[in-house]
mmJSON file of the N, C-alpha and C atoms, coordinates in Angstrom:
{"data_MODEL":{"atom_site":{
"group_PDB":["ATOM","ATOM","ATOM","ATOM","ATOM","ATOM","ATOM","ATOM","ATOM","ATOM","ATOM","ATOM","ATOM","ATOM","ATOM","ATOM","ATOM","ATOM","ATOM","ATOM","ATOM","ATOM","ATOM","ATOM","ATOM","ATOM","ATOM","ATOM","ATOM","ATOM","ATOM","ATOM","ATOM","ATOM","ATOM","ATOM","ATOM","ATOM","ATOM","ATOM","ATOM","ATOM","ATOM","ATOM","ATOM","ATOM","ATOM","ATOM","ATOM","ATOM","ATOM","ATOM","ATOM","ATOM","ATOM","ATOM","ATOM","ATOM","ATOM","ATOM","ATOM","ATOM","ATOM","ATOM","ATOM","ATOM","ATOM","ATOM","ATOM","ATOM","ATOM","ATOM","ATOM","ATOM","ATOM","ATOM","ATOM","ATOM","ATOM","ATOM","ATOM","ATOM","ATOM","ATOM","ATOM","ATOM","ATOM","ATOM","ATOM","ATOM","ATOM","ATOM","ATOM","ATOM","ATOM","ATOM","ATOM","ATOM","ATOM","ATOM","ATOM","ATOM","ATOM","ATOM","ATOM","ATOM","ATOM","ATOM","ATOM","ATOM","ATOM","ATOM","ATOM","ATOM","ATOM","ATOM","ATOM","ATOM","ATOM","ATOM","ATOM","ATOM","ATOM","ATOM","ATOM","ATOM","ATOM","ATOM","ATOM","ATOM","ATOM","ATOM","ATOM","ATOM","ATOM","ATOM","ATOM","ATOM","ATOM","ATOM","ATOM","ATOM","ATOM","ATOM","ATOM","ATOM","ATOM","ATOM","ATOM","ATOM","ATOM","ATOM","ATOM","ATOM","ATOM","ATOM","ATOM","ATOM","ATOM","ATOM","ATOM","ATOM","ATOM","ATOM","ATOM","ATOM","ATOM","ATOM","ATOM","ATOM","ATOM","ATOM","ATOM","ATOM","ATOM","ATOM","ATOM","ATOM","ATOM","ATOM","ATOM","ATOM","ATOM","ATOM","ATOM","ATOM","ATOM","ATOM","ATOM","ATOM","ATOM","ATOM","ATOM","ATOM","ATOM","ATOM","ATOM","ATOM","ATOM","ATOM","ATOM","ATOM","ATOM","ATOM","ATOM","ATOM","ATOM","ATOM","ATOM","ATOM","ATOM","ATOM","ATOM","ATOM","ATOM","ATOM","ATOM","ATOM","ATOM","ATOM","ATOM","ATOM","ATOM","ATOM","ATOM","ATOM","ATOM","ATOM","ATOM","ATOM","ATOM","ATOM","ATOM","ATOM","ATOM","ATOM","ATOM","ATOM","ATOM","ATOM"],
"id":[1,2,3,4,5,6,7,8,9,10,11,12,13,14,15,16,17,18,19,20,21,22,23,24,25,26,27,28,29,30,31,32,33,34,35,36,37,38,39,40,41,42,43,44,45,46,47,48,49,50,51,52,53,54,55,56,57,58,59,60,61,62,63,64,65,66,67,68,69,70,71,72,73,74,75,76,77,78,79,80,81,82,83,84,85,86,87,88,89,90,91,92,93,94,95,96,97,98,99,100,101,102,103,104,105,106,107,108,109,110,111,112,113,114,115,116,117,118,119,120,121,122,123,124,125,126,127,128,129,130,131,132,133,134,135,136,137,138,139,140,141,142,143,144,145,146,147,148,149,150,151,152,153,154,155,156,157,158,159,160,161,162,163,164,165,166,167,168,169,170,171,172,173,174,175,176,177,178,179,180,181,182,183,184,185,186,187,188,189,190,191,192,193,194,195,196,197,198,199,200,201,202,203,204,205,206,207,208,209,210,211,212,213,214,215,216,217,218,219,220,221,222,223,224,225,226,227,228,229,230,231,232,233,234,235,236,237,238,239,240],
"type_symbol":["N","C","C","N","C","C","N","C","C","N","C","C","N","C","C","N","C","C","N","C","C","N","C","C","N","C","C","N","C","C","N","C","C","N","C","C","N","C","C","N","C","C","N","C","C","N","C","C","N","C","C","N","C","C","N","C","C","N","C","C","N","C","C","N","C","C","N","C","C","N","C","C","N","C","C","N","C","C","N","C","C","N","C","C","N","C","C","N","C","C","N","C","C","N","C","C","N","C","C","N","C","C","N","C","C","N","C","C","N","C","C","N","C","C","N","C","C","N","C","C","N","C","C","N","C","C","N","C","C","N","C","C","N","C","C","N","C","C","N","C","C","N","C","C","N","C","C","N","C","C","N","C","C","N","C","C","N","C","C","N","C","C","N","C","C","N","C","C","N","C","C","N","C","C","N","C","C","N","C","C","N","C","C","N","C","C","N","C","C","N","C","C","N","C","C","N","C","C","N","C","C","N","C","C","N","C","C","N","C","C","N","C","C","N","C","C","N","C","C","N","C","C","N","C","C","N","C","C","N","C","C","N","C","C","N","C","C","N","C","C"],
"label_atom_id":["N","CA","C","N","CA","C","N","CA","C","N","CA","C","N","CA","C","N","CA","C","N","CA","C","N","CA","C","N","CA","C","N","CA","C","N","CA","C","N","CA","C","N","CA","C","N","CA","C","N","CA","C","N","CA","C","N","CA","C","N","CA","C","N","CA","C","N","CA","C","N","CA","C","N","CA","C","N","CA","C","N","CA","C","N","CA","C","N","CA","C","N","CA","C","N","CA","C","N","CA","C","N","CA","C","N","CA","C","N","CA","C","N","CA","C","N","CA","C","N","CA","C","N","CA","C","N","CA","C","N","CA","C","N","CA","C","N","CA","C","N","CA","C","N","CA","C","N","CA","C","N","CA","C","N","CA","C","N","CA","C","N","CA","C","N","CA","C","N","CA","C","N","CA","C","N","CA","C","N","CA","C","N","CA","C","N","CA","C","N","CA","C","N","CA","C","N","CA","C","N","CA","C","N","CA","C","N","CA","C","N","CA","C","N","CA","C","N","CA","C","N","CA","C","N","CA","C","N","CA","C","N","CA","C","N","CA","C","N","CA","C","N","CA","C","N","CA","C","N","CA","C","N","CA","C","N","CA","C","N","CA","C","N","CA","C","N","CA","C","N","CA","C","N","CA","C","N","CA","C"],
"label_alt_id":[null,null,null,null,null,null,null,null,null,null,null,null,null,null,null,null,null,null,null,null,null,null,null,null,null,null,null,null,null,null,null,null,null,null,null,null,null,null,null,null,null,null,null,null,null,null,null,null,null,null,null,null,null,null,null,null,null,null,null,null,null,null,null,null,null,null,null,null,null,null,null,null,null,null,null,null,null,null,null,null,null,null,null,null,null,null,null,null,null,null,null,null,null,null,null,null,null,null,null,null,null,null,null,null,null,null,null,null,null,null,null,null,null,null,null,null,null,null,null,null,null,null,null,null,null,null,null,null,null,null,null,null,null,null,null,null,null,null,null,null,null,null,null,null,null,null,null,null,null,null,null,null,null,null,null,null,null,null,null,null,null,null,null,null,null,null,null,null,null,null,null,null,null,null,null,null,null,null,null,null,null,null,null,null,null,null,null,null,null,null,null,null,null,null,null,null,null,null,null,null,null,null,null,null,null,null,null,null,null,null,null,null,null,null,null,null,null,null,null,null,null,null,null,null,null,null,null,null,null,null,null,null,null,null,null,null,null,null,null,null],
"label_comp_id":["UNK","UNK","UNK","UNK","UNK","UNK","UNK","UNK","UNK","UNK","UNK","UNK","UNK","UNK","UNK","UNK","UNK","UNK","UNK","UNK","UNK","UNK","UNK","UNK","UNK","UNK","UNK","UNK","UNK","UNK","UNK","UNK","UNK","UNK","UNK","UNK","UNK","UNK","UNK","UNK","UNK","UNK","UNK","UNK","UNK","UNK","UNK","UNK","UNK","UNK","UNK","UNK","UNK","UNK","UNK","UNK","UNK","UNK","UNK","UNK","UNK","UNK","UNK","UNK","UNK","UNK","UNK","UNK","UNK","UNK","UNK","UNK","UNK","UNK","UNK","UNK","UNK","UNK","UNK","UNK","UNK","UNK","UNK","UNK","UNK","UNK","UNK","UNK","UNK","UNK","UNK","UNK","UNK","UNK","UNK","UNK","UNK","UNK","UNK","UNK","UNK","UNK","UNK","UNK","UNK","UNK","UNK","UNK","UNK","UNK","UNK","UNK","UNK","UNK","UNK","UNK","UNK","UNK","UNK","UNK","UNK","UNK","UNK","UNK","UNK","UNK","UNK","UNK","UNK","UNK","UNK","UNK","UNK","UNK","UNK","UNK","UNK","UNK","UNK","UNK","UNK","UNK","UNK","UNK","UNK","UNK","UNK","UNK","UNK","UNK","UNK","UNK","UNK","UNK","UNK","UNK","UNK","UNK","UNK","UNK","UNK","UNK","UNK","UNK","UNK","UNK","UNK","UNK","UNK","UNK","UNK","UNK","UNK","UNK","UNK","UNK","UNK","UNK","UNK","UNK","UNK","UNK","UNK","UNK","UNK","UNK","UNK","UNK","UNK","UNK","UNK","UNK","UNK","UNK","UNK","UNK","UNK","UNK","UNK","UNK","UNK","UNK","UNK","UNK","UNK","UNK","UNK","UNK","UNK","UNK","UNK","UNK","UNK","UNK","UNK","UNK","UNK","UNK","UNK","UNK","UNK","UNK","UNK","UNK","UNK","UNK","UNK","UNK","UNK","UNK","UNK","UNK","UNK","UNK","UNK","UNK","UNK","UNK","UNK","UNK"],
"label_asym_id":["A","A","A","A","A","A","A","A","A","A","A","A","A","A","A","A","A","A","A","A","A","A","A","A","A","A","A","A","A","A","A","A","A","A","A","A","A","A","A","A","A","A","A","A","A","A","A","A","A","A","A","A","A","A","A","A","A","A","A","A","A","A","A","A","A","A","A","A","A","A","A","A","A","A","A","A","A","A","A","A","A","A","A","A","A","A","A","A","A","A","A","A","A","A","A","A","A","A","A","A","A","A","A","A","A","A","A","A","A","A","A","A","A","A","A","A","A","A","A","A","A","A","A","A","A","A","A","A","A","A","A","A","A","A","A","A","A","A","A","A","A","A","A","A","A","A","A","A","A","A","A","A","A","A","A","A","A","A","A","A","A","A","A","A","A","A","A","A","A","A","A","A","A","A","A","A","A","A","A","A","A","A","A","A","A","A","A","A","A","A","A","A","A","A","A","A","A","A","A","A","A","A","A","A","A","A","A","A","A","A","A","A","A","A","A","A","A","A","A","A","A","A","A","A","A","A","A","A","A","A","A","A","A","A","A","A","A","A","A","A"],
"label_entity_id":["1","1","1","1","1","1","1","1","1","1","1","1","1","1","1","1","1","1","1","1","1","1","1","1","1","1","1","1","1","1","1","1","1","1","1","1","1","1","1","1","1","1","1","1","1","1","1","1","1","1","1","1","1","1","1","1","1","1","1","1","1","1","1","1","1","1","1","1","1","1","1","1","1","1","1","1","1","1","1","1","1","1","1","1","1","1","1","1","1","1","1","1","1","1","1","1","1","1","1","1","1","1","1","1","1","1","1","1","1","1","1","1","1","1","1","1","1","1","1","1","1","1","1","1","1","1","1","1","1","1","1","1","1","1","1","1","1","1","1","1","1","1","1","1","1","1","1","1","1","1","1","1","1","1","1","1","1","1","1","1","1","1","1","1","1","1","1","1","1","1","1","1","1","1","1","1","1","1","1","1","1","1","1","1","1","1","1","1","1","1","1","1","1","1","1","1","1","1","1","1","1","1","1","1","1","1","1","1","1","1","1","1","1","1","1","1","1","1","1","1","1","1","1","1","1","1","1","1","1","1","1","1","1","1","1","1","1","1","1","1"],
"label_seq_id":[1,1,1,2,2,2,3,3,3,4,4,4,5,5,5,6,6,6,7,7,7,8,8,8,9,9,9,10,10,10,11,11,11,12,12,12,13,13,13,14,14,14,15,15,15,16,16,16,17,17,17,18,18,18,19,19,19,20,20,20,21,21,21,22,22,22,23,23,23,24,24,24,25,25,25,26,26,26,27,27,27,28,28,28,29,29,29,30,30,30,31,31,31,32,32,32,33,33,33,34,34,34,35,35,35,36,36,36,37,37,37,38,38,38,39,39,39,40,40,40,41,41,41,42,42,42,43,43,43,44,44,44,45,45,45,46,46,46,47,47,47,48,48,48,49,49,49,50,50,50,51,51,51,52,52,52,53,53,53,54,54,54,55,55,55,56,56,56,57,57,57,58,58,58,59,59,59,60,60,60,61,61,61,62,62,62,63,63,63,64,64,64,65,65,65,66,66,66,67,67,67,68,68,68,69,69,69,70,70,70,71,71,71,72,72,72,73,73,73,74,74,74,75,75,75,76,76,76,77,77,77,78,78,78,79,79,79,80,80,80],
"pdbx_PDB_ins_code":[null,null,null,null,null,null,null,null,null,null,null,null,null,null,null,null,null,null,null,null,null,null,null,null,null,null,null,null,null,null,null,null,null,null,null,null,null,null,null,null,null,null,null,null,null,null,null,null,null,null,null,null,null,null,null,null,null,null,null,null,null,null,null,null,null,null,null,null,null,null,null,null,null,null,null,null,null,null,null,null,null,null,null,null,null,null,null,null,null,null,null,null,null,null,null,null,null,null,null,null,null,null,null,null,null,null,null,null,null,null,null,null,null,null,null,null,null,null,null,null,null,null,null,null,null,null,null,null,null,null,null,null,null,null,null,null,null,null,null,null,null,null,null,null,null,null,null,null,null,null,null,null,null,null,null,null,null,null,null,null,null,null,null,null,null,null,null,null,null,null,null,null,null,null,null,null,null,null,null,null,null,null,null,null,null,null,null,null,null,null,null,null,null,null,null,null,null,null,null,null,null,null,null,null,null,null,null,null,null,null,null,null,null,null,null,null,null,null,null,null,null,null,null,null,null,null,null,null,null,null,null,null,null,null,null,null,null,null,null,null],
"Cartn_x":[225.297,225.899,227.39,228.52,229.391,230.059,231.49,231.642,232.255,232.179,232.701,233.981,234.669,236.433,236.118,235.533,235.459,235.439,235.309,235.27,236.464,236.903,238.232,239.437,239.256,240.206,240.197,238.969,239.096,239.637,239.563,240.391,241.468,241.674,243.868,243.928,243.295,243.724,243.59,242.803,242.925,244.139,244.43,245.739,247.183,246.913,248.329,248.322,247.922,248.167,248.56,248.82,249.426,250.236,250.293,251.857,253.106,253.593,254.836,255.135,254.276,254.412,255.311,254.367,254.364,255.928,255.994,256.684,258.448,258.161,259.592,260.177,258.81,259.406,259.781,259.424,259.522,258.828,257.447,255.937,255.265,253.791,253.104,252.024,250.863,249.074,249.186,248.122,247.306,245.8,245.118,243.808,243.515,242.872,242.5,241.336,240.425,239.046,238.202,237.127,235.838,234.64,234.083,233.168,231.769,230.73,229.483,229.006,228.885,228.347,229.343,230.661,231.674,232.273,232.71,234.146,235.165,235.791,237.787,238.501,239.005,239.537,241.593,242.376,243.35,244.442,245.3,246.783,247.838,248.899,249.413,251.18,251.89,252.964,254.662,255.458,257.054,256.869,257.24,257.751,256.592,255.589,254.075,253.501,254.158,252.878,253.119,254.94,254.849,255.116,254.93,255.059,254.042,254.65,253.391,252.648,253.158,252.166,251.117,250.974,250.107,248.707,247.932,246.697,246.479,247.688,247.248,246.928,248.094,248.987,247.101,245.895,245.178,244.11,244.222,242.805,243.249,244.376,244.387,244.566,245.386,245.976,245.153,245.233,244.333,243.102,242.352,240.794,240.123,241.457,240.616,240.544,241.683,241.943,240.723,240.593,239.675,238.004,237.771,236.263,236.301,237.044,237.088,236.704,237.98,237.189,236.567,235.699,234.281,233.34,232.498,231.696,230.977,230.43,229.913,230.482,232.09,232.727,232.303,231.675,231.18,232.758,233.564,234.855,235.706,237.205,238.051,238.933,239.122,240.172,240.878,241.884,243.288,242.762,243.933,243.589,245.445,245.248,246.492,247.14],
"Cartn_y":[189.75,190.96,190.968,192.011,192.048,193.026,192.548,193.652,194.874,195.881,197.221,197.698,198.061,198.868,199.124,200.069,200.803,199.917,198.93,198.027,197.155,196.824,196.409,197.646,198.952,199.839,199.913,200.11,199.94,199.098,197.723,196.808,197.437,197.443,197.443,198.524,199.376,201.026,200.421,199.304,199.265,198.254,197.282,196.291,197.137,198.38,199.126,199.842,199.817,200.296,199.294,197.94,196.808,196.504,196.969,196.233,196.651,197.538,198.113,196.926,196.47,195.555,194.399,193.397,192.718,192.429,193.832,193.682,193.538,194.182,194.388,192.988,192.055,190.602,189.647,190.719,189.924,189.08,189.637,189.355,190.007,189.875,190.529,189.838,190.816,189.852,190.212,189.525,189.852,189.565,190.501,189.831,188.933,187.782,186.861,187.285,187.542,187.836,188.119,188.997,189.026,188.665,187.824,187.041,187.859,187.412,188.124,188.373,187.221,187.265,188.168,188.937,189.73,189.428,187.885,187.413,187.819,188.363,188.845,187.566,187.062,185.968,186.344,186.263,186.484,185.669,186.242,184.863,185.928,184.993,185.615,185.168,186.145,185.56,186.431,185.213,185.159,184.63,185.671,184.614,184.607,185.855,185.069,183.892,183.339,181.86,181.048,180.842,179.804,180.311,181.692,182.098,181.374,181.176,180.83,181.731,182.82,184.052,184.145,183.42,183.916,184.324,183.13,183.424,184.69,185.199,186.179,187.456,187.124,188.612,188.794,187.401,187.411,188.276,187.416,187.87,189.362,189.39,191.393,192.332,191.911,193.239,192.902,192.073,192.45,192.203,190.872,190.873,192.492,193.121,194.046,194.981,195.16,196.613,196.653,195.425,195.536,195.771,195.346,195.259,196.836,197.382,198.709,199.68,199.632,200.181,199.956,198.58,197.963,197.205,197.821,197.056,196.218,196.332,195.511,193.861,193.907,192.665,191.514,190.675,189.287,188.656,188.192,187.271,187.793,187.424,187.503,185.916,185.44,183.864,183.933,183.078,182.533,181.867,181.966,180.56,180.463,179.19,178.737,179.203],
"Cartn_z":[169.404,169.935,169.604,169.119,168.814,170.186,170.318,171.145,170.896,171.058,170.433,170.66,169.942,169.512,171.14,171.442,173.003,174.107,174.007,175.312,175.386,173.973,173.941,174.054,173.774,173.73,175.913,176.183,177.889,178.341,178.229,178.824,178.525,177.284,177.194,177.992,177.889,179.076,180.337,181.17,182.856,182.25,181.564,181.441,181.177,180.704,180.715,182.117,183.013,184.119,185.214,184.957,185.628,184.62,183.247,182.632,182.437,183.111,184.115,184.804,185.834,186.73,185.953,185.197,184.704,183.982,182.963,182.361,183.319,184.374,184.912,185.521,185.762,186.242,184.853,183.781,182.583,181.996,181.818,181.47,181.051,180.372,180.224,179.865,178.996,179.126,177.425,177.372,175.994,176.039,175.455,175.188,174.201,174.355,173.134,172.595,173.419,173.123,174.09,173.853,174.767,174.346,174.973,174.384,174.89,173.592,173.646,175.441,175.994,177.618,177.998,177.98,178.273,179.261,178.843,179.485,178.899,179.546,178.661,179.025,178.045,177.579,177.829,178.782,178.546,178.522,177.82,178.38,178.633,179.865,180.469,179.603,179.305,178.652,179.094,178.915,179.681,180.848,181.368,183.077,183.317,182.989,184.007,183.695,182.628,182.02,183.54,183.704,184.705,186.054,186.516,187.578,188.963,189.677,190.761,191.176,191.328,191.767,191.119,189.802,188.746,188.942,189.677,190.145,190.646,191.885,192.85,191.776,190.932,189.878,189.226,188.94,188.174,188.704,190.007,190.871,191.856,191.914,192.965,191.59,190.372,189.051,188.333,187.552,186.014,186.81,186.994,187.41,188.127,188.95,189.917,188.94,187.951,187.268,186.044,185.298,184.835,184.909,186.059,186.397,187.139,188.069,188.105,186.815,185.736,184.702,184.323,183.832,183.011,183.696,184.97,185.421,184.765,183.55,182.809,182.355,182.697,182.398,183.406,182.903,183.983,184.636,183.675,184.601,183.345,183.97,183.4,183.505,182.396,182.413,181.794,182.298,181.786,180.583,179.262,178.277,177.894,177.601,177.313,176.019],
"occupancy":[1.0,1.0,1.0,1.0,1.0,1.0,1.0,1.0,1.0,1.0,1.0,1.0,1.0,1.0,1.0,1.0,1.0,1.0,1.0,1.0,1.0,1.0,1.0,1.0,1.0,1.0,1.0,1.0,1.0,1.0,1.0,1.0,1.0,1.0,1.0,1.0,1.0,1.0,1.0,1.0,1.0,1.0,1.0,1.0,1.0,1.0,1.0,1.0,1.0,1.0,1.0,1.0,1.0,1.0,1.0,1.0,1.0,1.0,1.0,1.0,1.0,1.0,1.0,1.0,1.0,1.0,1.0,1.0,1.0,1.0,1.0,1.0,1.0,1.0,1.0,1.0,1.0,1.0,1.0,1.0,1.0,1.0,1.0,1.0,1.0,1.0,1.0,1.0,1.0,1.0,1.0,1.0,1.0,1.0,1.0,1.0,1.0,1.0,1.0,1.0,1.0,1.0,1.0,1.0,1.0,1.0,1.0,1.0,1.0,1.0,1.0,1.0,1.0,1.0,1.0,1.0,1.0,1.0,1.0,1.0,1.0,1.0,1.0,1.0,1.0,1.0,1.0,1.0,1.0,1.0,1.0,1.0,1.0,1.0,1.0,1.0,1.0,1.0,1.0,1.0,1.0,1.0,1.0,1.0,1.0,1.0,1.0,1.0,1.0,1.0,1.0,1.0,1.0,1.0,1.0,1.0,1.0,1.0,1.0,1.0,1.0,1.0,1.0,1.0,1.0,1.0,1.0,1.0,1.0,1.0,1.0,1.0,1.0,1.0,1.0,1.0,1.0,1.0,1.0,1.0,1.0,1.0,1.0,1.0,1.0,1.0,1.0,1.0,1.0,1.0,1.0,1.0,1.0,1.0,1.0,1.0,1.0,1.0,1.0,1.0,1.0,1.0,1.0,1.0,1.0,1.0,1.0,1.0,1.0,1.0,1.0,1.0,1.0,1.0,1.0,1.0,1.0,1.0,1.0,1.0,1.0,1.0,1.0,1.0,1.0,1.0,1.0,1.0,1.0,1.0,1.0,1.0,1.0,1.0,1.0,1.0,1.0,1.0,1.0,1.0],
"B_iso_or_equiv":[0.0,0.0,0.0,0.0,0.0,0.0,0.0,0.0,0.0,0.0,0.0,0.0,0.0,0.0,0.0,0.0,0.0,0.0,0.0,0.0,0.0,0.0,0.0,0.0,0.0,0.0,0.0,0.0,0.0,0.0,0.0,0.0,0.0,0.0,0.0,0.0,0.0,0.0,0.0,0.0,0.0,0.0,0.0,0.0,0.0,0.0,0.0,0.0,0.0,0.0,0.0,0.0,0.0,0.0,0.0,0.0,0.0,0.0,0.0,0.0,0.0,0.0,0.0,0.0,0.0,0.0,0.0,0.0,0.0,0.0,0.0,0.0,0.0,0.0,0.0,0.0,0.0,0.0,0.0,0.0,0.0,0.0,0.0,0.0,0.0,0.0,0.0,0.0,0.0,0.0,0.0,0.0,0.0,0.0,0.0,0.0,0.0,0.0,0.0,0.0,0.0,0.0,0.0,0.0,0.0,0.0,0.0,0.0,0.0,0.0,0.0,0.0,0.0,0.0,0.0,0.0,0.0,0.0,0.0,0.0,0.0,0.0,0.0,0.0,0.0,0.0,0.0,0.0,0.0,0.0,0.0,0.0,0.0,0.0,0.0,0.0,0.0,0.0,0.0,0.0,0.0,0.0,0.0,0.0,0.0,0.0,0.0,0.0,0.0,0.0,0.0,0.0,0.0,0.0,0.0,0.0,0.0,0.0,0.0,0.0,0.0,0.0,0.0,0.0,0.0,0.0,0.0,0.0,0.0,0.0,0.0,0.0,0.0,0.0,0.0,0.0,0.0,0.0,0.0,0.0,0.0,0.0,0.0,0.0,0.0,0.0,0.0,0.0,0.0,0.0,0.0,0.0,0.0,0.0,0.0,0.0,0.0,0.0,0.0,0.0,0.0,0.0,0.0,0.0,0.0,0.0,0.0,0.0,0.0,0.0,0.0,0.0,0.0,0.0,0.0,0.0,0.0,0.0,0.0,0.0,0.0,0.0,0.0,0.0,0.0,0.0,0.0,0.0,0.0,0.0,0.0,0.0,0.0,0.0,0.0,0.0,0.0,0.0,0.0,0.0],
"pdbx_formal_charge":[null,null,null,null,null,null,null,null,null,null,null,null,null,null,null,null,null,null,null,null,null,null,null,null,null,null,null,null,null,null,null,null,null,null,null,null,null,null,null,null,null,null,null,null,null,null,null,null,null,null,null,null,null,null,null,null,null,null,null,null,null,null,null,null,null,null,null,null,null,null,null,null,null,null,null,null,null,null,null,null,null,null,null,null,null,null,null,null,null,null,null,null,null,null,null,null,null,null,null,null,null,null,null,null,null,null,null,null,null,null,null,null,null,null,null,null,null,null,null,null,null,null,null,null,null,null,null,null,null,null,null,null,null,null,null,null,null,null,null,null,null,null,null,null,null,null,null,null,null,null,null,null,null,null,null,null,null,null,null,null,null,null,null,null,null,null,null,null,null,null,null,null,null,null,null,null,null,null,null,null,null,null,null,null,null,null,null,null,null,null,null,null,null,null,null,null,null,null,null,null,null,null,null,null,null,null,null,null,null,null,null,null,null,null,null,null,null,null,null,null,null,null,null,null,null,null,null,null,null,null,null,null,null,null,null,null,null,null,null,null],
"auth_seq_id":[1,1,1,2,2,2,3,3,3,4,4,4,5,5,5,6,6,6,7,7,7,8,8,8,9,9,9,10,10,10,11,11,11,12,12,12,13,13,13,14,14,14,15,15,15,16,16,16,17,17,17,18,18,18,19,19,19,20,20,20,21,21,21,22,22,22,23,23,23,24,24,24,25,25,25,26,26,26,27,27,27,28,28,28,29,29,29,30,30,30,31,31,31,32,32,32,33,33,33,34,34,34,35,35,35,36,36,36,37,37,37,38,38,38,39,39,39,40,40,40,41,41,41,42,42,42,43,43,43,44,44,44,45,45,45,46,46,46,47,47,47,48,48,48,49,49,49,50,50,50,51,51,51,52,52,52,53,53,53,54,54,54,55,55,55,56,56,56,57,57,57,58,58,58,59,59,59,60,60,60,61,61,61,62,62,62,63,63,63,64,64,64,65,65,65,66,66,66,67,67,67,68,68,68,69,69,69,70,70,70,71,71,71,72,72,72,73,73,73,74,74,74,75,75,75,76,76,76,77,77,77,78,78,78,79,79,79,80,80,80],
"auth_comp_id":["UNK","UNK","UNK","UNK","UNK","UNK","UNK","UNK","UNK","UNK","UNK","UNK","UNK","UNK","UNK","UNK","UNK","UNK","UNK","UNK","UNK","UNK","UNK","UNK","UNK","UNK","UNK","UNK","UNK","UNK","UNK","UNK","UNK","UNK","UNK","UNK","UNK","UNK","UNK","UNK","UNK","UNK","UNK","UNK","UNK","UNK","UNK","UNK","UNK","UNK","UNK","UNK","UNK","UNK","UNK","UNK","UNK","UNK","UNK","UNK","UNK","UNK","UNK","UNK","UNK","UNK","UNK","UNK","UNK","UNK","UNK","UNK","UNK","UNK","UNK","UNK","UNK","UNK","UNK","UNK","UNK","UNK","UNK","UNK","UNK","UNK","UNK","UNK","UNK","UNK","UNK","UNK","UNK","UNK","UNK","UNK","UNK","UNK","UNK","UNK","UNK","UNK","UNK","UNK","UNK","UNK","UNK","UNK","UNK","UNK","UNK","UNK","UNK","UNK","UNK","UNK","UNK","UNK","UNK","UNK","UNK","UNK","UNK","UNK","UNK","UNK","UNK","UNK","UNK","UNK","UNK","UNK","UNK","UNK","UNK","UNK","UNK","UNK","UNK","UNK","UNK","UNK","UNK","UNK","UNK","UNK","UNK","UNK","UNK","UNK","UNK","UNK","UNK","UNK","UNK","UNK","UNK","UNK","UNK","UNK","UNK","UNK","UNK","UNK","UNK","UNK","UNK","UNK","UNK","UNK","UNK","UNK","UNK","UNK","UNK","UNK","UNK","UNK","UNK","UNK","UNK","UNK","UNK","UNK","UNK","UNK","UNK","UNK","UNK","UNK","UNK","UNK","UNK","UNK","UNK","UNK","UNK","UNK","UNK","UNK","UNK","UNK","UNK","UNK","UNK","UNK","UNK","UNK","UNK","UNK","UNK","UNK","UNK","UNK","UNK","UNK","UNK","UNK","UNK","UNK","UNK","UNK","UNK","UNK","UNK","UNK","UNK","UNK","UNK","UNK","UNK","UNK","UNK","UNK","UNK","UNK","UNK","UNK","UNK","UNK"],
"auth_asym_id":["A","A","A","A","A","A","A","A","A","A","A","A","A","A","A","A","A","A","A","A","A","A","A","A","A","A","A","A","A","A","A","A","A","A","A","A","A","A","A","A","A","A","A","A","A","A","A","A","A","A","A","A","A","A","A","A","A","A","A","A","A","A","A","A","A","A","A","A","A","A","A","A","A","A","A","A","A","A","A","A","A","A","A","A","A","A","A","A","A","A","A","A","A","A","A","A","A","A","A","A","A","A","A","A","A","A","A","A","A","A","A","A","A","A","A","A","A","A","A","A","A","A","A","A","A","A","A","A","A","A","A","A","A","A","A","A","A","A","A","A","A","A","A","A","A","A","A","A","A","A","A","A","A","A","A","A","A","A","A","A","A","A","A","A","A","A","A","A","A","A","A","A","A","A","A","A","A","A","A","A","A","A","A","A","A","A","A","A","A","A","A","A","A","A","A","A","A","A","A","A","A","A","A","A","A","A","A","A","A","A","A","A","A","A","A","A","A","A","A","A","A","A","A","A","A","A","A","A","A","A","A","A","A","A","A","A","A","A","A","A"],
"auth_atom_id":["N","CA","C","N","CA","C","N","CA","C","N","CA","C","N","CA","C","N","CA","C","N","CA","C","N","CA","C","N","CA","C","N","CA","C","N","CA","C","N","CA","C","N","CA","C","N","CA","C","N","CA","C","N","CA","C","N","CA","C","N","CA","C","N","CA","C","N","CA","C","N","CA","C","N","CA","C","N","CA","C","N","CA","C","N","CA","C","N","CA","C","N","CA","C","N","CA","C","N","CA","C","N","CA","C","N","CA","C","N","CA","C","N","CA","C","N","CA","C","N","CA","C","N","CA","C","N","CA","C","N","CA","C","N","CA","C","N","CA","C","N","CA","C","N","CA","C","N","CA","C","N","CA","C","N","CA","C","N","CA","C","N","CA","C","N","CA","C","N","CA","C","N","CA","C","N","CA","C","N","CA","C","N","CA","C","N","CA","C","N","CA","C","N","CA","C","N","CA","C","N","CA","C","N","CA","C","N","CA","C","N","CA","C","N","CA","C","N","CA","C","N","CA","C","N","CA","C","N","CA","C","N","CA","C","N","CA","C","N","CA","C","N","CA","C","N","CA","C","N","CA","C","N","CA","C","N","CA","C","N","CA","C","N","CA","C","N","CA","C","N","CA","C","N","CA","C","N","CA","C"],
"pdbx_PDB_model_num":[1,1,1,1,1,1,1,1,1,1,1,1,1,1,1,1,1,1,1,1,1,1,1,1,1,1,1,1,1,1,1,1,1,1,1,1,1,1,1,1,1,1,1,1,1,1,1,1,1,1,1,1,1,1,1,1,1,1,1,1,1,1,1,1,1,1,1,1,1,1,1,1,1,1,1,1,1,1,1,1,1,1,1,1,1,1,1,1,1,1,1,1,1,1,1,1,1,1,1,1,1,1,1,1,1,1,1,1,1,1,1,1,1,1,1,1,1,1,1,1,1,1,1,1,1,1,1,1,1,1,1,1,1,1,1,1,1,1,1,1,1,1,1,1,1,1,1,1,1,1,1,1,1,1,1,1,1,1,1,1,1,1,1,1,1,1,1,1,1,1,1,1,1,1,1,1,1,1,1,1,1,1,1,1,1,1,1,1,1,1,1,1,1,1,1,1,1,1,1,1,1,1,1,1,1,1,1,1,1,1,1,1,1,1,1,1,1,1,1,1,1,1,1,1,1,1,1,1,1,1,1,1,1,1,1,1,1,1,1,1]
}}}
């Protein structure tokens, strides 16, 4: 199974609606990849790599924003 332009163009659309946030503490995300089972693979970069908040920033903004728009996404993880 490959995953489609459209499921990656959705993520970045729910991830640009938390990267205002991000960006103003002087951070931001990227996607690495989504893998066939449709884990989104992300890393978090600038101040968020070593922020402590990071987890929360993972699990209330991106994790919520994404699975809102793509029920279909199983998890979302950090990669280094």
């Amino acid at each position: 199974m490959s995953i489609s332009k459209e499921i990656y163009s959705q993520v970045e659309t729910s991830l640009d609606t938390i990267r205002p946030y991000l960006n103003k503490d002087g951070g931001d995300i990227e996607v690495v990849e989504i893998t066939d089972d449709m884990i989104v693979r992300v890393k978090l970069l600038g101040a968020c790599e070593s922020c402590p908040m990071s987890f929360m920033t993972m699990k209330a903004g991106v994790e919520q924003s994404i699975r809102n728009a793509i029920p279909s996404i199983r998890g979302i993880e950090t990669v280094a």
